[in-house]
VOZALO-613611 format. One record per atom (N, C-alpha, C, CB): x, y, z. Coordinates in pm, whole numbers, padded with zeros to 5 digits, always signed. Glycine has a CB too. Example, Ala and Ser with C-alpha at 12.3 -4.5 7.8 and 13.67 -1.06 7.14 Angstrom:
// VOZALO-613611
+01319-00569+00780 +01230-00450+00780 +01320-00330+00780 +01131-00447+00905 +01285-00225+00708 +01367-00106+00714 +01290+00003+00787 +01408-00060+00572 
This chain:
// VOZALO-613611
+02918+00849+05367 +02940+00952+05268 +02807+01019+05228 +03009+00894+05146 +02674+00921+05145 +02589+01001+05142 +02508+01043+05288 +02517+00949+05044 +02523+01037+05358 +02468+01039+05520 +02565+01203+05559 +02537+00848+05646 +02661+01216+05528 +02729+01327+05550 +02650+01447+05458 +02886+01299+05515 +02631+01373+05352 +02588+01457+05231 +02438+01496+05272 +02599+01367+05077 +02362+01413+05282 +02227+01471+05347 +02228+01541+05455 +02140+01381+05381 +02295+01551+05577 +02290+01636+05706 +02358+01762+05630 +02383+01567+05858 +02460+01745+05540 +02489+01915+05498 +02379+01992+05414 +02629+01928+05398 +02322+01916+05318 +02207+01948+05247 +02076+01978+05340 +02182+01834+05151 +02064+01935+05426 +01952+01950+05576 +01953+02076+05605 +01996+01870+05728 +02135+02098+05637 +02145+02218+05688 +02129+02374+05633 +02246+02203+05726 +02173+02301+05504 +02156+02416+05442 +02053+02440+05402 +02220+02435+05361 +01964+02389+05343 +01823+02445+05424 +01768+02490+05525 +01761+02395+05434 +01844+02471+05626 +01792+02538+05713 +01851+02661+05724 +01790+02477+05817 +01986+02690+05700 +01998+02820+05662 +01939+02923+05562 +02091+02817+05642 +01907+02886+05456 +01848+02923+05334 +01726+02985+05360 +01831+02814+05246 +01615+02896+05417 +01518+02886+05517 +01479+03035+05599 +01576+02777+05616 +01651+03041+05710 +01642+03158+05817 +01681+03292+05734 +01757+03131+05955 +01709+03275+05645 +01784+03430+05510 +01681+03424+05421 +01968+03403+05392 +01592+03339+05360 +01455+03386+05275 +01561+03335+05147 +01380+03596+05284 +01628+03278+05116 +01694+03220+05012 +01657+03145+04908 +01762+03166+05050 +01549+03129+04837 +01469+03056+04778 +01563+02990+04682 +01355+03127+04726 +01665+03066+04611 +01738+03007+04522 +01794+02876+04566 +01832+03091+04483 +01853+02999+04696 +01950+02857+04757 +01914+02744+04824 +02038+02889+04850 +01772+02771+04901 +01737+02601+04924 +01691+02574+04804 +01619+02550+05042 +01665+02599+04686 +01628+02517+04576 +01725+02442+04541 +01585+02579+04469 +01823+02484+04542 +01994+02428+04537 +02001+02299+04591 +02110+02520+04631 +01964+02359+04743 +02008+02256+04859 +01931+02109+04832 +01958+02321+05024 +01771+02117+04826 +01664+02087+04800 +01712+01934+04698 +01581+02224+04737 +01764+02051+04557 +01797+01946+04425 +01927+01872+04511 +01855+02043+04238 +02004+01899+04575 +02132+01816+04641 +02078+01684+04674 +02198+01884+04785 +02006+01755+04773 +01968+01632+04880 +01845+01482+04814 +01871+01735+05033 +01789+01611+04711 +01728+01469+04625 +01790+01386+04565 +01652+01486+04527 +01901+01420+04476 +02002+01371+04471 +02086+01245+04569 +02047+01471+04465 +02126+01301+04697 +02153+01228+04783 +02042+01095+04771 +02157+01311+04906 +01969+01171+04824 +01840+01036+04871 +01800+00901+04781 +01679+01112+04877 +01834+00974+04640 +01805+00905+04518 +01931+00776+04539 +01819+01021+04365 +02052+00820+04527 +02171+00745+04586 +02155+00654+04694 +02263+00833+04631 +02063+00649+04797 +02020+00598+04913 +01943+00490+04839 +01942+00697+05014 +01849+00508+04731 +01763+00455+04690 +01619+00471+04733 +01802+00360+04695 +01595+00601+04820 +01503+00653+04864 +01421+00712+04737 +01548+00740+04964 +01342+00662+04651 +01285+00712+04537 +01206+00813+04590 +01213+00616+04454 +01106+00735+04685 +00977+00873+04680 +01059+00996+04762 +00790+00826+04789 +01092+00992+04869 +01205+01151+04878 +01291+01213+04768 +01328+01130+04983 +01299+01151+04681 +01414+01187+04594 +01267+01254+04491 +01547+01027+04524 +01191+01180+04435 +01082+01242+04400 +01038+01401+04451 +00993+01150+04436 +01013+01400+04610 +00939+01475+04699 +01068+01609+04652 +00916+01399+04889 +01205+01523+04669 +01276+01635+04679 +01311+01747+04529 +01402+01574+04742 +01267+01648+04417 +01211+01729+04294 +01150+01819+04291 +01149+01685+04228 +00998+01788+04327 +00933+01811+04329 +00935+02002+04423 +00884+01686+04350 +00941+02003+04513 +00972+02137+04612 +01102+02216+04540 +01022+02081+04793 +01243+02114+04443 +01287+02251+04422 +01255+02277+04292 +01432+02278+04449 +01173+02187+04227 +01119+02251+04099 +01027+02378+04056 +01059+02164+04056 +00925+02338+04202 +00830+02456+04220 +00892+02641+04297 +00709+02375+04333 +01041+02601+04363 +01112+02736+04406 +01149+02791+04289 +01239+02724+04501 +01259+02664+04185 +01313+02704+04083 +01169+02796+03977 +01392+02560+04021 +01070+02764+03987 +00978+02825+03918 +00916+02939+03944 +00903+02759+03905 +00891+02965+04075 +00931+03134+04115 +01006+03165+04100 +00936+03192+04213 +01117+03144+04125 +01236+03286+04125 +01298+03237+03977 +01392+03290+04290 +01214+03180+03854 +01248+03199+03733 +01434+03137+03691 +01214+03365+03720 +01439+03073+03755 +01541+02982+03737 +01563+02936+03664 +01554+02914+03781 +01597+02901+03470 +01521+02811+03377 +01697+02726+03366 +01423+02908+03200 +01788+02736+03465 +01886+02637+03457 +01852+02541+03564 +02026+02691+03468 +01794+02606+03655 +01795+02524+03793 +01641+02431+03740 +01778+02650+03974 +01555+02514+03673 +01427+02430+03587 +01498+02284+03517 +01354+02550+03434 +01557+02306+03374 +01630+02204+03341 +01698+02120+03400 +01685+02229+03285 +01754+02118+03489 +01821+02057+03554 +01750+01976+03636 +01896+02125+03604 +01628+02006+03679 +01581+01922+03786 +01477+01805+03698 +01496+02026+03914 +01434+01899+03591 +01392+01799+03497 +01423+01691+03420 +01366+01837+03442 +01544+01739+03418 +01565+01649+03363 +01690+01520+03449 +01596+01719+03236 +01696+01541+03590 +01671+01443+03686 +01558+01344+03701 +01670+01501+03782 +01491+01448+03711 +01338+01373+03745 +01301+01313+03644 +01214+01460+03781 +01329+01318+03510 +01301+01231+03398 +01373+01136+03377 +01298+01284+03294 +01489+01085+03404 +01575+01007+03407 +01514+00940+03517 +01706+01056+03410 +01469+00955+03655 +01420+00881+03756 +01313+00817+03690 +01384+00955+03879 +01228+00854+03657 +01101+00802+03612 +01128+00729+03482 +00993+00914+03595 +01220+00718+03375 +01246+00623+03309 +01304+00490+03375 +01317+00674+03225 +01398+00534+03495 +01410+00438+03549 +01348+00297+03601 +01435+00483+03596 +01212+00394+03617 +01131+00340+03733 +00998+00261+03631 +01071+00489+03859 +01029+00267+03518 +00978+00258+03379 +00828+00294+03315 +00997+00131+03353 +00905+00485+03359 +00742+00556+03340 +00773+00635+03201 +00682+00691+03493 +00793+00566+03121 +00872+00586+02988 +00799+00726+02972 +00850+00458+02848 +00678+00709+02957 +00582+00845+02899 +00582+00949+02935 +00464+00847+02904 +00582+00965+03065 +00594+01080+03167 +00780+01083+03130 +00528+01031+03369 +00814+01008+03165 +00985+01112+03126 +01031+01138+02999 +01128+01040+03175 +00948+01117+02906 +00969+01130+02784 +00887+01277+02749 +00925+00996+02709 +00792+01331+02819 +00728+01387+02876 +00793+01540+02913 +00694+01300+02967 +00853+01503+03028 +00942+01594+03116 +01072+01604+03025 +00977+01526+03278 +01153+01525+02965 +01257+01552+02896 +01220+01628+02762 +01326+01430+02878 +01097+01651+02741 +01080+01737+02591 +01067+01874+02660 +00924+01692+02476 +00976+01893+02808 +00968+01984+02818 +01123+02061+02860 +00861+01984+02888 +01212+01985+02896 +01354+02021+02913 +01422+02071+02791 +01428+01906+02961 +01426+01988+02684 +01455+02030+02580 +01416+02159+02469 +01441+01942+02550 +01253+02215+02544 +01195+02278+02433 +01275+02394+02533 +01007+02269+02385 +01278+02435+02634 +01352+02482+02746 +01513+02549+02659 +01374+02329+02872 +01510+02463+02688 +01664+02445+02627 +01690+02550+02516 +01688+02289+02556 +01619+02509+02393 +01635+02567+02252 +01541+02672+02288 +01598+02468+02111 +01437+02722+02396 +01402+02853+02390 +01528+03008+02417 +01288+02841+02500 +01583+02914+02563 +01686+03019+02570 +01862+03018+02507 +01689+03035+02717 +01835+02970+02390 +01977+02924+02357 +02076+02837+02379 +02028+02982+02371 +02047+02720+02435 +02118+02606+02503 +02142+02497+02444 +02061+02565+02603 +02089+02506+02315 +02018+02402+02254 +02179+02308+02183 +01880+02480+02122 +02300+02394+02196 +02421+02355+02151 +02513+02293+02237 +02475+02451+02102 +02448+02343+02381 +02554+02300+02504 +02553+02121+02525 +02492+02386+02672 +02679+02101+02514 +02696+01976+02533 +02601+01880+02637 +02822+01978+02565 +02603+01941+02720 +02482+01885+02801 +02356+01839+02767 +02449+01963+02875 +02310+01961+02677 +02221+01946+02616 +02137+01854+02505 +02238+02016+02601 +02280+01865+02443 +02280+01741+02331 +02244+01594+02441 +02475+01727+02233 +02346+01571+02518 +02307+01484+02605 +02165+01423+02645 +02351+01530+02691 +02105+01534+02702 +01960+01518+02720 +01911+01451+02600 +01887+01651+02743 +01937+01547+02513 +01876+01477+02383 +01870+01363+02326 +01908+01515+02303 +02033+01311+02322 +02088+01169+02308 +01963+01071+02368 +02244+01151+02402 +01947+01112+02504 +01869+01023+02610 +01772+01012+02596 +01863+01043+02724 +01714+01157+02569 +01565+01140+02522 +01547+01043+02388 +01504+01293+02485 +01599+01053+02311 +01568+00951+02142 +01642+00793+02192 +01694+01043+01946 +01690+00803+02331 +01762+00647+02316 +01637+00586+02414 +01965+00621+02394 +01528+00676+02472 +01432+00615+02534 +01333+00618+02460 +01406+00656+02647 +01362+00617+02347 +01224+00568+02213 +01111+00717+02229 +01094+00358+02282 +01128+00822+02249 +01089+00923+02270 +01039+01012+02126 +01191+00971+02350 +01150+01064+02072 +01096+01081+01925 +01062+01073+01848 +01099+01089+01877 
C-alpha cells in the first residue's frame, strides 16, 4: 500500500517536473514525505519536507507552508526535538492568525498540540 503510494508520488513528480509545476510537485513532494514517514524512513521524510517547503515558499503557498510545518513539527517532537518543533509550530500558528485561519478547526488543533508539547 505505502509502496504503491510512493511510485505514484515518484511519478508525479516526474510529471510536475516535465510541465514546470512547482505547485504540484510541492504537492507530490509533501505526499511522498508523508509516505516515507509511514515507512519509517525519517531522514527522507525530513528531506521530503524540506524541498516542498522551499517550492511552497516560492510560489507563496501559505496553506501548502502550514501544512508542511506543521508535519515537520510533529516529526521532530516525535523524534524529541521538543524546541525546534515548538519552534516550527509557532511559526505555523503566527501563519495562521496572519491570514485569518486562526478559527479553522485545524487550526485550533495545531494549537491544542502546540500547548500539549509544553510550548507556551
Amino acid at each position: 500500500e505505502v509502496d504503491a503510494a510512493l511510485a505514484a508520488y515518484q511519478a508525479a513528480q516526474a510529471q510536475y517536473r516535465a510541465i514546470g509545476d512547482r505547485l504540484g510537485l510541492a504537492n507530490a513532494l509533501l505526499g511522498e514525505a508523508a509516505a516515507r514517514l509511514r515507512n519509517a524512513e525519517v531522514d527522507a521524510a525530513l528531506a521530503g519536507y524540506a524541498s516542498a517547503l522551499e517550492l511552497y515558499r516560492e510560489v507563496h503557498d501559505r496553506v501548502g507552508i502550514m501544512n508542511t510545518q506543521s508535519s515537520w513539527a510533529r516529526l521532530e517532537h516525535s523524534q524529541g526535538e521538543t524546541a525546534s518543533a515548538c519552534a516550527r509550530m509557532r511559526e505555523v500558528l503566527d501563519l495562521a492568525e496572519s491570514i485569518g485561519f486562526g478559527r479553522y478547526p485545524i487550526v485550533r488543533g495545531w494549537h491544542e498540540e502546540y500547548e500539549s508539547w509544553g510550548c507556551g
